[in-house]
N, C-alpha and C positions, 0 to 999 in steps of 0.2 A: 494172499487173497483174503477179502473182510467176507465174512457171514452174515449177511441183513436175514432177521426173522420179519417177515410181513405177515400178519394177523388181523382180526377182529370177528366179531359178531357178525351171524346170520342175519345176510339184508347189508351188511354193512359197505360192500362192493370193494371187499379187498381181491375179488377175481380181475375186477377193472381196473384199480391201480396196480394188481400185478402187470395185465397185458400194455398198459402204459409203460411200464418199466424194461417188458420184455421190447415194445415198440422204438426204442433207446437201446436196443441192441443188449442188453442187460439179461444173462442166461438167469431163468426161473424156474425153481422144481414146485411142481403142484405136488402138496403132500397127498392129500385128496385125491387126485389122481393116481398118483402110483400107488397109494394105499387101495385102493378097487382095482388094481392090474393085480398089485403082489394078491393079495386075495381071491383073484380070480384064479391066477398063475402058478404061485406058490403051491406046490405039493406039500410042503413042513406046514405053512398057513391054513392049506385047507382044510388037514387033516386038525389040527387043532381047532379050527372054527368047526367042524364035524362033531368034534367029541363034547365040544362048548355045547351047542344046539342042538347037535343033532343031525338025520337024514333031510329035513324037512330047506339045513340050511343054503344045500344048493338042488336047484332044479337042472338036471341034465345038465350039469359038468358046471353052470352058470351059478355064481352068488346067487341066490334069494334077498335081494335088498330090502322090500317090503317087509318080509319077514323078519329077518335080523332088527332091520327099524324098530319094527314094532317091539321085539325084545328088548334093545338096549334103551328106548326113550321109555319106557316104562320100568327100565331096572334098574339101578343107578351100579349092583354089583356089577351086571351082565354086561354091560356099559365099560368097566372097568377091565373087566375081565378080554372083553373081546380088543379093549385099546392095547392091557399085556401083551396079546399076540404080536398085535399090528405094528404098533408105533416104534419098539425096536427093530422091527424088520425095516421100516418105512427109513428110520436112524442109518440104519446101516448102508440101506440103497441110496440114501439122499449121499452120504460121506465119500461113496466111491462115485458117484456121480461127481461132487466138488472135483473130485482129483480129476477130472477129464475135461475141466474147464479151464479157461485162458482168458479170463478178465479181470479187472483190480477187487471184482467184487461181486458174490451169486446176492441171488434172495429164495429162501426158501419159504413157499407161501403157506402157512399151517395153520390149523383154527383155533389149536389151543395151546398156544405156547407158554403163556402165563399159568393154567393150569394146572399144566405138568412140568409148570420149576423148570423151564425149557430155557427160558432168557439168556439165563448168564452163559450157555452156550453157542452165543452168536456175539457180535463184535457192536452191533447196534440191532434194535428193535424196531420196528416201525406200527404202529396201532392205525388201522383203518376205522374211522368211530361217522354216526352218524344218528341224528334221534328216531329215539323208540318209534314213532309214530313214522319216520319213511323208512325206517327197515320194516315193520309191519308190511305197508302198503307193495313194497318193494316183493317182499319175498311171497305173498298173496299173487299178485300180479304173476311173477314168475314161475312159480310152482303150481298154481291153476288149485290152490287151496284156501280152508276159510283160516280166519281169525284164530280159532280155537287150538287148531293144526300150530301154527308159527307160535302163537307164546308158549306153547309146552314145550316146542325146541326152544325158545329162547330163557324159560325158566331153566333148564338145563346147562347155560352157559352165567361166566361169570357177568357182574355187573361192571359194566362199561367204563364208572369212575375206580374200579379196583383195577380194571386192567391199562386205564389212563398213567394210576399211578407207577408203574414198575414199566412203562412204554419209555425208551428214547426218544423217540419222534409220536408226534399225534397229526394226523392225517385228518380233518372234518371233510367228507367226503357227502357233501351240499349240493355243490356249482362244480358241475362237470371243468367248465373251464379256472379255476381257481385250483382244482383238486390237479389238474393237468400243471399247472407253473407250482404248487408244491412239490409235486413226483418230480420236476424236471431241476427244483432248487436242491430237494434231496442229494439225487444223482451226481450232481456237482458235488456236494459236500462227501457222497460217499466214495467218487474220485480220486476228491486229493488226498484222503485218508491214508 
């Protein structure tokens, strides 16, 4: 079974070309997701995001998202420190996930696979990319937030042409229906592999 890493940038609509791909019958792990279940879930997690932050980090038994936010986009250690806990657990739950799957091929959809040297453990890359100015607009629209809010999440993520370079595949994620016959020529290619 092949490993696709699908990635990119906030705003970039790598959640759309996931569900494109999962729409192809193509099993997909949202890192994202099960990284806010293990966090929620996890008793080893919690307790470590506890002693990270603090009481303050879950409200009645629930994550403190807001909170945590505000700690890690403004700390680049804390940032780091709370990915330590996560992302090996996140590693390990996606791995036995693979092993319960029956296709020639998953995709694990993760946001920063280039930044944590993550690549060379998948079998191909996929980069969702799309410009600064409609992932702005994009992630405003969607998050019900201004200008100010999305470029300090996005000065916190790599630049676009650094993660272009170390990508397999590059995805411009434009023209809904253009991005739809790339996802669908991929799938082929990562078939007969």
């Amino acid at each position: 079974m092949r490993l696709i890493g699908l990635t990119g940038g906030i705003g970039s609509g790598k959640s759309t070309v996931a569900k494109m791909f999962a729409a192809l019958g193509v099993p997909v792990y949202n890192s994202d997701a099960e990284a806010k279940l293990l966090m929620g879930n996890s008793k080893k997690i919690k307790k470590s995001i506890f002693e990270l932050f603090g009481n303050e980090a879950y409200l009645e038994g629930n994550l403190n998202r807001e909170f945590i936010a505000k700690k890690v986009f403004s700390d680049k250690e804390a940032l780091n420190q709370l990915n330590a806990i996560v992302h090996p657990a996140v590693r390990e739950h996606f791995e036995a996930w693979v092993r319960k799957q029956d296709y020639p091929y998953v995709i694990q959809e993760a946001a920063i696979i280039f930044e944590n040297g993550m690549q060379d453990k998948y079998d191909a890359t996929v980069l969702v990319a799309a410009p600064k100015e409609t992932r702005l607009a994009r992630v405003m629209a969607r998050d019900n937030v201004d200008e100010h809010h999305v470029l300090s999440r996005m000065d916190n993520q790599w630049d676009e042409a650094d993660k272009k370079a170390l990508a397999t595949y590059v995805i411009e994620n434009i023209n809904l229906e253009e991005t739809k016959r790339k996802v669908q020529e991929l799938h082929q290619i990562f078939l007969k592999k």
